[in-house]
C-alpha positions as CSV (number, residue, x, y, z in Angstrom):
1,X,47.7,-22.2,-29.1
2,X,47.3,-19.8,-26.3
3,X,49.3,-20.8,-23.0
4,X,47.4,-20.1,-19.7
5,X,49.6,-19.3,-17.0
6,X,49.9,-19.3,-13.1
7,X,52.3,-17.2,-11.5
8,X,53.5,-17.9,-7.9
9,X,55.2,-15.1,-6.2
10,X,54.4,-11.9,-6.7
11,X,57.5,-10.2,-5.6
12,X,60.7,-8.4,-7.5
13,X,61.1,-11.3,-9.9
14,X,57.6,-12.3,-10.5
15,X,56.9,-8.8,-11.3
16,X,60.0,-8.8,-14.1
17,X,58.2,-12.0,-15.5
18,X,55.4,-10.6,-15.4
19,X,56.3,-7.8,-17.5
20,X,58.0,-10.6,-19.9
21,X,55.0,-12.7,-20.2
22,X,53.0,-9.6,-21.0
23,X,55.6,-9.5,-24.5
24,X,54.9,-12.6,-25.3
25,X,52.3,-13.6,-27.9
26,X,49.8,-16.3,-27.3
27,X,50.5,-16.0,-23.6
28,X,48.2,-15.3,-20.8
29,X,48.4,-14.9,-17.3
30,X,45.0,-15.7,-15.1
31,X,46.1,-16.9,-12.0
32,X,48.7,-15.2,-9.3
33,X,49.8,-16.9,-6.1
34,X,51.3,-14.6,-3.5
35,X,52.5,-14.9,0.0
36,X,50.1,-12.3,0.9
37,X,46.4,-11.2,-0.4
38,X,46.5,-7.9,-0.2
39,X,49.2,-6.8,-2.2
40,X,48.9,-9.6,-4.6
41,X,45.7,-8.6,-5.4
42,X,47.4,-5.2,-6.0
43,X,49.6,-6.7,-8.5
44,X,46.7,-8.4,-10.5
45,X,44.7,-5.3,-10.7
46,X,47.7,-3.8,-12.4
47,X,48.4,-6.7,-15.2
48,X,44.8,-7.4,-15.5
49,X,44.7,-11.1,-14.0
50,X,41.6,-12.3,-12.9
51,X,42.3,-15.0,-9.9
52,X,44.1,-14.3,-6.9
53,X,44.9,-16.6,-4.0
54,X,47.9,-17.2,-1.5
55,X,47.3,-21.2,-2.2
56,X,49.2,-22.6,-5.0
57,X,47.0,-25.7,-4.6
58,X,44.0,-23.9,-5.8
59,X,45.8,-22.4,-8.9
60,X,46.8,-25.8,-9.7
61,X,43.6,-26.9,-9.6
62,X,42.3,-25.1,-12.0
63,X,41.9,-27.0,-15.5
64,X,42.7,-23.9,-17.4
65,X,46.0,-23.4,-15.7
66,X,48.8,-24.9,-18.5
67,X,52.0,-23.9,-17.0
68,X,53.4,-22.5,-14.1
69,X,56.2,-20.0,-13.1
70,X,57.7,-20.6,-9.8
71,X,58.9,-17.0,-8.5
72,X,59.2,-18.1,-4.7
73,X,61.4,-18.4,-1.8
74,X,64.3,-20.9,-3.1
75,X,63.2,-23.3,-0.1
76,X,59.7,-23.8,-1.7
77,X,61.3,-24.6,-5.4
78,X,62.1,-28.0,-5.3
79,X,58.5,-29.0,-3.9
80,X,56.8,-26.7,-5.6
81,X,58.0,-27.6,-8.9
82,X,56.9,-31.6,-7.9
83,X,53.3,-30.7,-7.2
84,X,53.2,-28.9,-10.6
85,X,54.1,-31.6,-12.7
86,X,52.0,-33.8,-10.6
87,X,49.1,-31.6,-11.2
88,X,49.9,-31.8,-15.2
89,X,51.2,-28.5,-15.2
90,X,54.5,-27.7,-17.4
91,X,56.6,-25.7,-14.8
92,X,59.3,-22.8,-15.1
93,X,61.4,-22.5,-11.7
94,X,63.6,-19.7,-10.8
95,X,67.0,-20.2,-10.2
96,X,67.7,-22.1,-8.2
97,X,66.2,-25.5,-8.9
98,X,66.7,-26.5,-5.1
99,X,68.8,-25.8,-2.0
100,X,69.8,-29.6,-1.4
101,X,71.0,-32.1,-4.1
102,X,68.3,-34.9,-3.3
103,X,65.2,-32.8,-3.9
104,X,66.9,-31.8,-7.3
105,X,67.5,-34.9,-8.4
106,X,63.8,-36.2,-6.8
107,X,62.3,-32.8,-9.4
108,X,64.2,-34.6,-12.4
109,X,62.4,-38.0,-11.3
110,X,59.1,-36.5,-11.2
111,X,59.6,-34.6,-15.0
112,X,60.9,-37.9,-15.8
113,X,58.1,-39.6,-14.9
114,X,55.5,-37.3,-16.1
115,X,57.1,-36.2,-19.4
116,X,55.8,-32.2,-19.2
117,X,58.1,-29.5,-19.9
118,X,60.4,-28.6,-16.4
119,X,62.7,-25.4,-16.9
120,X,65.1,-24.0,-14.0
121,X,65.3,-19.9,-14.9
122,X,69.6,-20.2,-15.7
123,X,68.6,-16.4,-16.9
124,X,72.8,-16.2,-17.9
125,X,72.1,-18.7,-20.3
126,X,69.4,-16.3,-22.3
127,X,71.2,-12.7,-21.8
128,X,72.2,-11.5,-25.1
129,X,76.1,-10.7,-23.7
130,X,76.6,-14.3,-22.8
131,X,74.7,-15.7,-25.8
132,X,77.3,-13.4,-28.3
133,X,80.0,-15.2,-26.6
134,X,78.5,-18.6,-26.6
135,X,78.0,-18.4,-30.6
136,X,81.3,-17.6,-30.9
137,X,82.7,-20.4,-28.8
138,X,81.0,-22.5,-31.0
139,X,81.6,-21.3,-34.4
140,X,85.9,-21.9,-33.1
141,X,86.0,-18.1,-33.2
142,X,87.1,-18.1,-29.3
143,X,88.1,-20.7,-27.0
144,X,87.8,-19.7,-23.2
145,X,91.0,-19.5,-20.8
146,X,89.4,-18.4,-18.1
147,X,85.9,-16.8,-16.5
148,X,86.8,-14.0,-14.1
149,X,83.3,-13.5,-11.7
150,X,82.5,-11.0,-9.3
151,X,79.2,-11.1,-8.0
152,X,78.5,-8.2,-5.4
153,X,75.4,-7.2,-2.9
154,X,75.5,-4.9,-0.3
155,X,72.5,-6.6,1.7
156,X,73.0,-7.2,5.5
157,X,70.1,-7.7,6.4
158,X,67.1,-9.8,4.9
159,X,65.5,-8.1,1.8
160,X,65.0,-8.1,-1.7
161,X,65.9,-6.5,-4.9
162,X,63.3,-3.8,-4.0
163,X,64.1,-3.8,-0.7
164,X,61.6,-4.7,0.9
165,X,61.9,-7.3,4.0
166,X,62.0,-11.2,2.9
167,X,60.3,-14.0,4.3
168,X,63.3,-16.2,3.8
169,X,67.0,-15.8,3.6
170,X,68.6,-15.9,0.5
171,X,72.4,-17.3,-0.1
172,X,75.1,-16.9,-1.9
173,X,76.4,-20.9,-3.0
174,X,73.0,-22.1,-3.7
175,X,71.4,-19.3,-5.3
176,X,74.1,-17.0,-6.7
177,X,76.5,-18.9,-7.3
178,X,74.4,-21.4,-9.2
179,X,74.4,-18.7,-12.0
180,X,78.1,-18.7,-12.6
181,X,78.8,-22.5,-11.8
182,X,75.8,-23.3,-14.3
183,X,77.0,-20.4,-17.3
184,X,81.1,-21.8,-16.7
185,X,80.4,-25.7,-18.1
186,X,78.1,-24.3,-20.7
187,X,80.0,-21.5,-22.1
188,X,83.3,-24.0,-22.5
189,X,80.7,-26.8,-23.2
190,X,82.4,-29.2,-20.8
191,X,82.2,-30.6,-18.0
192,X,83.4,-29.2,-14.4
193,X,86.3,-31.8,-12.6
194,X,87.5,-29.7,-10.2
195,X,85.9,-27.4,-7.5
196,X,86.9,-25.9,-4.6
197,X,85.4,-23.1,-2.3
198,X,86.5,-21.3,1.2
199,X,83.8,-19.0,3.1
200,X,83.8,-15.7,5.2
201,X,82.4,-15.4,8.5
202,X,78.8,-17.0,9.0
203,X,76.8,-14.0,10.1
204,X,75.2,-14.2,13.9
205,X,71.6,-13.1,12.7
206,X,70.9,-15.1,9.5
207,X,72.7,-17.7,10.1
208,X,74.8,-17.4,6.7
209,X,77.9,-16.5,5.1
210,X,78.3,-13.1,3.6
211,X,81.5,-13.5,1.7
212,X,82.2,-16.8,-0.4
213,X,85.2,-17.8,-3.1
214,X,85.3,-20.3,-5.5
215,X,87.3,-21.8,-8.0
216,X,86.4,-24.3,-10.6
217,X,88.2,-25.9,-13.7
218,X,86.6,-28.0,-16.7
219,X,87.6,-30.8,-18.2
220,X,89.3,-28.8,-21.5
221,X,91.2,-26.8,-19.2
222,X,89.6,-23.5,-18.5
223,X,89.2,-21.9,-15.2
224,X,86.7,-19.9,-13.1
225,X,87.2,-17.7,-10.4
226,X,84.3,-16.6,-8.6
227,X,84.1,-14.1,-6.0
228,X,80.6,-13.2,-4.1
229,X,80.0,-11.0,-1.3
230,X,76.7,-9.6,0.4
231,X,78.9,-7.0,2.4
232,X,80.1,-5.1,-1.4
233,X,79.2,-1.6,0.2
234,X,79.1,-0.3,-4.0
235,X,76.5,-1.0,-7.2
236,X,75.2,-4.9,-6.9
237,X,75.0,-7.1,-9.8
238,X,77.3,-9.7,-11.4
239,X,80.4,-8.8,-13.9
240,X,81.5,-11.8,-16.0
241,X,85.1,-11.1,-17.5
242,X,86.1,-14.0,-20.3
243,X,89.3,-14.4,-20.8
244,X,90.1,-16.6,-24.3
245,X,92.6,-17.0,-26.7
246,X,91.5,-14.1,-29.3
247,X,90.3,-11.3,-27.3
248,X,88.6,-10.5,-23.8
249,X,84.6,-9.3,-23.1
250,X,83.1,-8.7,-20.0
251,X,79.3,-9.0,-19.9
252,X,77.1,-7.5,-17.4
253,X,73.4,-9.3,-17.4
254,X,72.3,-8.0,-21.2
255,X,75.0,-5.8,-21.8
256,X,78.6,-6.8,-23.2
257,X,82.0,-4.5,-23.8
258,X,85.2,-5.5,-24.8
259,X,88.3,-5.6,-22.3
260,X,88.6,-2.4,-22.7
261,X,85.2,-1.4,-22.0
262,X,84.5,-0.5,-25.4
263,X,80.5,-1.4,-26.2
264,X,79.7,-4.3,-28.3
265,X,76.2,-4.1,-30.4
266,X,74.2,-7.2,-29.0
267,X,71.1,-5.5,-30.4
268,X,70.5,-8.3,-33.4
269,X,71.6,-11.5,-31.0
270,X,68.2,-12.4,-30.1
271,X,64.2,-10.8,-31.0
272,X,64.6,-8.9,-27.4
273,X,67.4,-7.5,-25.4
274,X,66.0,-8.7,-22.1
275,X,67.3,-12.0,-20.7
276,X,64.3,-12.9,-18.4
277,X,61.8,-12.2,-21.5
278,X,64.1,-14.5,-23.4
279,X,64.0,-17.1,-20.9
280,X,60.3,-17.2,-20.6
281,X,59.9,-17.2,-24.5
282,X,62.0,-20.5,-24.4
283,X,60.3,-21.9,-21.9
284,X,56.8,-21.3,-24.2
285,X,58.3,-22.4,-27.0
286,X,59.5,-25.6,-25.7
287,X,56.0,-26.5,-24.5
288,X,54.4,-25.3,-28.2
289,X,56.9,-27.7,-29.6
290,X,57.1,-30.9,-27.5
291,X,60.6,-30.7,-26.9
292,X,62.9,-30.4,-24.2
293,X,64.5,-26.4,-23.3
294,X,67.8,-25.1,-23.0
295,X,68.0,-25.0,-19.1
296,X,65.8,-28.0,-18.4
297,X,66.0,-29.7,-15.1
298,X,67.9,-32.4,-16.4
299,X,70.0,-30.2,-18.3
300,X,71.2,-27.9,-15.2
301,X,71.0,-30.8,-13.0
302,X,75.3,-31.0,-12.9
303,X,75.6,-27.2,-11.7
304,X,73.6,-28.8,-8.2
305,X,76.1,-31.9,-7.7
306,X,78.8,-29.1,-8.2
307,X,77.1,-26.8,-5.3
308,X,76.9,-29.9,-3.3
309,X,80.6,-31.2,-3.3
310,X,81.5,-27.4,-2.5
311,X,78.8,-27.6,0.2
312,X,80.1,-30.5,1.4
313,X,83.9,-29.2,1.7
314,X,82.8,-25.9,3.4
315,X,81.1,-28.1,6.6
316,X,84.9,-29.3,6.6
């Protein structure tokens, strides 16, 4: 069965789904939503896809349209994800699922009620370094002590990956930190008890602060620390560092090394070595087999109650 897909948001990340979905067999994408016309249109002439409109509304109504990836500002998510499934569309959000707990927990409702396939893009979940680790944990061949985080920008003013300019301001508990909060209970497959967070200086122009720490500890034991910073003047990206009871690894998005930085052949983990492709194949695959996805809405609903108890102490 060939999936036809609509793609909102046609910027940095839609473009690395895009380039995902094109991998993926029995997969098509013919509509693209995009802030924009103009250079929307400019990214469906490149991949080939044949509608283009800046109304998600009018991708959703068309009856081919199966699914839908959500690649927008994290403000639209939550919404966006509700008219979806409304519409009878399966839906794939990017992280995060929402920036408030109650339209989380209202997009859980509304897959609830219509029984379609809802996915929140928890990429760490699907990168071959953190799935090597997670197959050992649960073969007993490594039990983790602790998850050592750093996840750096250097991004003081409001763009994206690409840097061009945003049309929304990004942040660093509800979107980046989801990642780490999320990939912490799964990895040591229990549940978080303890949180705590302090924040840096709330920045005068977007309103927002640029430097945030967080602790967290599961009910087995283990701990996270997790430290995040849009002022890291250095390379960006996230470094996980596990800590366990038979060795150390540190995995950087698809790559993984051993504490001391010697490489570790995650080649054979999965059939690609890119985490968003994987991600999108399960999200295909859940829909092809009627069943619920790792990183469903219900699944990764606990990371957002987490967020919000931390949100809640920082307006302390």
């Amino acid at each position: 069965m060939t999936i036809n897909v609509a793609l909102a948001g046609a910027g940095a990340f839609g473009i690395k789904h895009l380039d995902a979905m094109s991998k993926i067999e029995d997969v098509r994408v013919v509509s693209i939503v995009g802030r924009t016309l103009e250079p929307t249109e400019e990214v469906a002439a490149r991949y080939g896809i044949g509608h283009v409109t800046t109304d998600l509304a009018e991708s959703l109504a068309l009856d081919e349209v199966d699914a839908v990836v959500l690649a927008t500002p994290t403000q639209m998510h939550a919404a966006q994800s509700i008219a979806c499934l409304h519409a009878g569309k399966h839906v794939e959000v990017e992280i995060p699922l929402c920036d408030n707990l109650a339209e989380g927990r209202r997009v859980v409702e509304a897959q609830q009620q219509t029984g379609l396939v809802a996915m929140c893009g928890h990429t760490r979940r699907f990168n071959p370094s953190h799935q090597w680790v997670h197959r050992r944990v649960q073969a007993n061949e490594f039990e983790i002590q602790q998850m050592d985080v750093q996840t750096y920008f250097f991004r003081r003013t409001n763009t994206n990956a690409l840097g061009n300019a945003r049309s929304w301001t990004d942040h660093l508990l509800w979107h980046h930190a989801a990642h780490t909060v999320d990939l912490f209970a799964y990895q040591v497959g229990s549940p978080i008890v303890d949180a705590h967070a302090m924040q840096g200086p709330i920045h005068p122009e977007l309103g927002i602060a640029m430097d945030m720490s967080i602790q967290l500890r599961a009910a087995s034991g283990a701990i996270c620390t997790l430290s995040l910073s849009f002022n890291n003047d250095g390379p960006f990206g996230t470094s996980f560092r596990y800590i366990g009871d038979s060795g150390t690894y540190i995995a950087r998005y698809d790559d993984l090394v051993d504490g001391r930085e010697v490489p570790i052949d995650v080649s054979e983990v999965d059939v690609s070595s890119n985490g968003i492709e994987l991600q999108d194949r399960e999200f295909f695959s859940a829909i092809q087999d009627g069943r619920e996805p790792n990183s469903s809405v219900n699944d990764v609903l606990p990371c957002y109650e987490i967020l919000d108890r931390l949100e809640r102490q920082l307006a302390k």
